[in-house]
N, C-alpha and C positions, 0 to 999 in steps of 0.2 A: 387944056388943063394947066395950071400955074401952080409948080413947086418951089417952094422957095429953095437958094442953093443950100444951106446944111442938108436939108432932106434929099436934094439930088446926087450930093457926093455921100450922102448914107449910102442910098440906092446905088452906086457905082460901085461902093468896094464891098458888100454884098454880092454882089451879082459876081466879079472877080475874083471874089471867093469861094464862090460855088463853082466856077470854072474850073480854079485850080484843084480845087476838089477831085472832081468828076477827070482831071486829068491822071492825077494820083493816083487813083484806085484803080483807072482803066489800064496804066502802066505795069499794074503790078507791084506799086511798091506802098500801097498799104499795107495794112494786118491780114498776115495770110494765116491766121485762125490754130496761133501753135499748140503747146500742148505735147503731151510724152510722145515717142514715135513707135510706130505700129510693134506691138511683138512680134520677136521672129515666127516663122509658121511652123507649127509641130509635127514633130517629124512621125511617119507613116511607121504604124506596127502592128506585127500579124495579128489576124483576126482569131487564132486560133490562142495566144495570150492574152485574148481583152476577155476570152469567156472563161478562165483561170476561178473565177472567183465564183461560177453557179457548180462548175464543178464543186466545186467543197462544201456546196449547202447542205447535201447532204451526210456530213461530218457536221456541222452546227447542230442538224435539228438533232442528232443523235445527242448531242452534249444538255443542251436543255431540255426540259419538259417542264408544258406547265400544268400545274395541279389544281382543279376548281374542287371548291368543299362544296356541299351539298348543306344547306339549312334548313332544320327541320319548318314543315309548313303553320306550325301551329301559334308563332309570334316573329313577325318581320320587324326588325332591329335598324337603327341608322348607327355603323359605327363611328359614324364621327358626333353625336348627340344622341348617346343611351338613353339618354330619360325624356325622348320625346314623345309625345302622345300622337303623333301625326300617325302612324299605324295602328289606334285604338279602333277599337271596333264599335259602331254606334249600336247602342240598346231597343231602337228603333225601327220598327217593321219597315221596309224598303219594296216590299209588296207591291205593286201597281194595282190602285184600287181603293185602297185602305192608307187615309188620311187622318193621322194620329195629330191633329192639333197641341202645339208645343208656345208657353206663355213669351210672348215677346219680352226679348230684353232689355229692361228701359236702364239705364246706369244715370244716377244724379252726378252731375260734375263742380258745379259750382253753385252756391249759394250768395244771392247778392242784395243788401240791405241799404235804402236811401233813407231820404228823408218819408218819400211818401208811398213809394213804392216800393216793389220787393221782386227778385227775380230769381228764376233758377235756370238751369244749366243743362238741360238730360239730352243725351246723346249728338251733342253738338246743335241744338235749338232750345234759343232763349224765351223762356214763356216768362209771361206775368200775371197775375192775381188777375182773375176775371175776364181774363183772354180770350175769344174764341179759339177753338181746337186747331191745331194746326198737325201737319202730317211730319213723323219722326221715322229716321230709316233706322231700322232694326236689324243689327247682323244675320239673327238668324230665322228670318222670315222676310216677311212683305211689308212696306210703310203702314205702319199703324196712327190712328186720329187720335192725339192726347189732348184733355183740356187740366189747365192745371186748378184743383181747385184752393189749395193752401200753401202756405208756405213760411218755412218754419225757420228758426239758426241751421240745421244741420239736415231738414230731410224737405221732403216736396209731396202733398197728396195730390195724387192724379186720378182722373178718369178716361179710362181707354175703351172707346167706341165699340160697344160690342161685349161688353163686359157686366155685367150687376152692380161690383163694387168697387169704390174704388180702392186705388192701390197709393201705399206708402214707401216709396223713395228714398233711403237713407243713404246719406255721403258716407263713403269709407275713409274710415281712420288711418295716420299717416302710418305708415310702420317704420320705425325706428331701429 
């Protein structure tokens, strides 16, 4: 193998520097890892003053008491949000057996006017005039099949699968 000499005298004082290295550290007079020094060790005390402190719980529990109210069962309340309806009671048979069919909620969101076409918005699925039906998740039920059949400035007539007639769609006014 044929190195030229720059490369041979790299290779020499590398190599002499790893010696001296390796000599270094083996001496001990590298980094001996400092750092604060140990705490002193805690000095030893009776065992009969470390339990000083269950002895007196019974002096605490005597100081405090705590007091649970009782609320009546007839309306459950969130104090931190009185006017929320989360503990409203549904009007709704919950019966097992008896399946009280409830109208899907369709909500129009946007209204959208081109040149040639025209589109609407209702529950996050974009229909267009003459569409075939496509499936819409409804909060409170199961995906329902909407086709849309008109479409207006402000509202959408649909037809939902399953139904007679269809249904008119009106976008809600901003409120101010």
């Amino acid at each position: 193998m044929n190195i030229s000499a720059p490369y041979r005298q790299l290779i020499k004082d590398y190599a002499l520097f790893g010696v001296m290295a390796l000599l270094l550290l083996t001496a001990g007079c590298g980094h001996k890892g400092g750092g604060p020094p140990p705490p002193p060790p805690k000095p030893k005390t009776d065992a009969s003053k470390t339990n000083s402190a269950s002895l007196n719980s019974t002096s605490l529990t005597n100081e405090y008491v705590s007091v649970f109210e009782t609320l009546p069962l007839g309306k459950p309340q969130d104090p931190f949000y009185p006017e929320t309806r989360r503990f409203a009671r549904s009007t709704t048979s919950k019966s097992p057996g008896i399946v009280i069919p409830s109208e899907p909620a369709l909500t129009l969101t946007f209204v959208i006017h081109a040149r040639k076409r025209s589109q609407a918005v209702i529950n996050g699925a974009i229909f267009e005039l003459g569409e075939d039906a496509q499936m819409v998740h409804v909060p409170n039920g199961p995906p329902v099949e909407v086709k849309c059949l008109e479409i207006g400035d402000n509202y959408a007539k649909v037809q939902i699968k399953g139904e007679n007639t269809p249904k008119v769609l009106w976008m809600e006014k901003k409120k101010n």
